[in-house]
C-alpha positions as CSV (number, residue, x, y, z in Angstrom):
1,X,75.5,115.8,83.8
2,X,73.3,118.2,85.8
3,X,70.5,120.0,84.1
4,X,70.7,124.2,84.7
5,X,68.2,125.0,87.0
6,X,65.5,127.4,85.4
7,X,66.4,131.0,85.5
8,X,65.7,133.4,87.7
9,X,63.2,136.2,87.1
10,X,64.2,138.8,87.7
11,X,62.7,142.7,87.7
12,X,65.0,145.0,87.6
13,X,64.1,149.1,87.8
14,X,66.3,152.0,86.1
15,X,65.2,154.7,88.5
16,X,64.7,158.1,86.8
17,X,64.9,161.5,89.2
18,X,63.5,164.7,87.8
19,X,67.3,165.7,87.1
20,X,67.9,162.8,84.4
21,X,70.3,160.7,86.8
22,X,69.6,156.9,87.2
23,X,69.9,155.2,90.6
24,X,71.8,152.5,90.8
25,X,73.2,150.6,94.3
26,X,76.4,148.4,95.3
27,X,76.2,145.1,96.3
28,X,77.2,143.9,100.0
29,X,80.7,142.6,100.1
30,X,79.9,139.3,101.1
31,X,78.0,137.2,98.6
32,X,77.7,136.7,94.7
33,X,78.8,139.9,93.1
34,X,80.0,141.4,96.0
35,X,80.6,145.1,95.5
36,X,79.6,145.6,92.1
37,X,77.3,148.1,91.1
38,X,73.5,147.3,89.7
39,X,70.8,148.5,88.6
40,X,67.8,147.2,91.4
41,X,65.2,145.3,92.1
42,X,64.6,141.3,93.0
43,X,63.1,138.2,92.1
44,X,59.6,137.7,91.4
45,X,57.4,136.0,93.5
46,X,54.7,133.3,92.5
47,X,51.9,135.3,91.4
48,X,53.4,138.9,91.0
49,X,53.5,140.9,88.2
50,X,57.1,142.1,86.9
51,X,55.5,145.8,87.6
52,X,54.3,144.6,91.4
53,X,57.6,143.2,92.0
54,X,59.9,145.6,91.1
55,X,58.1,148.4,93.2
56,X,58.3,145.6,95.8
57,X,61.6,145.4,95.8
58,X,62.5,149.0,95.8
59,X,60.1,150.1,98.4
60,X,62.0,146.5,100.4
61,X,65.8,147.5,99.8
62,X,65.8,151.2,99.6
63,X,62.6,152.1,100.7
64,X,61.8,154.7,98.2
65,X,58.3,154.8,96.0
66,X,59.1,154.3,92.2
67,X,56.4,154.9,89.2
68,X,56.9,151.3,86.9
69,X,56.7,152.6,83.2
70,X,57.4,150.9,80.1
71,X,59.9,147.7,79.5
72,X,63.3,148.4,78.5
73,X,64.6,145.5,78.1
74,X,64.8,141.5,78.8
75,X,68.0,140.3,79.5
76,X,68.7,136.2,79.2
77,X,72.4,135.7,80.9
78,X,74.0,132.4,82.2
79,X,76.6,132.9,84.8
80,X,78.3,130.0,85.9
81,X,76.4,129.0,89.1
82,X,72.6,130.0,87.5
83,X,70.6,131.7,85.1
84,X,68.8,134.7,85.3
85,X,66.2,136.7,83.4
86,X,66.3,140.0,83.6
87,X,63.0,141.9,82.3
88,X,64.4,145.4,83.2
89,X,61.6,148.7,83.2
90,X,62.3,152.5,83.3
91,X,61.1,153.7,86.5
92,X,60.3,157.3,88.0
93,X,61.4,157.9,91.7
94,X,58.1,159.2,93.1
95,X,59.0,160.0,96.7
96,X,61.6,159.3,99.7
97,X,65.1,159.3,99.7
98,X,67.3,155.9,99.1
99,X,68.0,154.0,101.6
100,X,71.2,151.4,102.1
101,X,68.9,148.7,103.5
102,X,70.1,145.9,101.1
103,X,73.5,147.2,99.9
104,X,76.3,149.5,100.9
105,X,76.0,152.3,99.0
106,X,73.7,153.9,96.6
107,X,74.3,156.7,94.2
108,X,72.2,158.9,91.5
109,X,74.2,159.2,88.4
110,X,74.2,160.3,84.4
111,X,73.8,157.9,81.9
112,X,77.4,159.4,80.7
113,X,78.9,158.6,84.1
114,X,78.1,154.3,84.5
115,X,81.7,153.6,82.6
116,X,83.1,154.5,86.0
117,X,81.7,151.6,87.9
118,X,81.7,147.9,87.6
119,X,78.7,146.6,86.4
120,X,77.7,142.2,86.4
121,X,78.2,140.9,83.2
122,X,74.1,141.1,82.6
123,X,73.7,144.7,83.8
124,X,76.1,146.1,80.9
125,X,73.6,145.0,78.4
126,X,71.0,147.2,80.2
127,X,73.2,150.3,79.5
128,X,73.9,149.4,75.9
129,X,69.6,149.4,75.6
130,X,70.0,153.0,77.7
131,X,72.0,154.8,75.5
132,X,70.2,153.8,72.4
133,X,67.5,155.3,73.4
């Protein structure tokens, strides 16, 4: 029997605006997860910090500049082709507008209004954490 790989690391950013809506982005139709909605970011790179990565990622697939603030949340999920970790920040959206650069929609939304899209399996646990807060 094969051994799991390791997980992926993951950062993952809940992007604040000054209104109190949270940014979130649909996958590509092609490939794992294809259109279902998430919360951004990427994996981290050898030698990056979760905070480096995520405003990595951002700046790379929507091309916006992001404040990292404090951990949320750190999500261990097993889906059945890998593992991922999710270590999961809030975020503030400092300056530029989103960009569909790595996914085929994005959208700024309430907290109240995420029931209405389909989240992965690990993603729902991020909005549990979000409304306890």
């Amino acid at each position: 029997m094969n051994q799991p790989n390791s997980p992926k690391i993951i950062g993952v950013a809940v992007i604040w605006n000054e209104q109190g809506q949270i940014l979130i982005d649909r996958r590509r139709e092609k490939g794992s997860m294809g259109g279902l909605w998430e919360f951004p970011g990427g994996k981290v790179e050898p030698g990056e910090t979760i905070e480096k990565c995520i405003q990595r990622e951002i700046w790379e697939e929507l091309a916006i500049e992001i404040a990292v603030g404090e951990h949320l949340i750190t999500i261990n999920h097993t889906y059945t082709e890998f593992k991922v970790t999710l270590i999961v920040h809030h975020c503030t959206h400092v300056k530029g507008t989103p960009q569909t650069i790595e996914c085929s929609e994005v959208r700024w939304v309430t907290l109240d209004e995420l029931d209405k899209f389909n989240f992965p399996a690990a993603n729902v646990q991020i909005i549990s954490a979000l409304r306890k807060i």
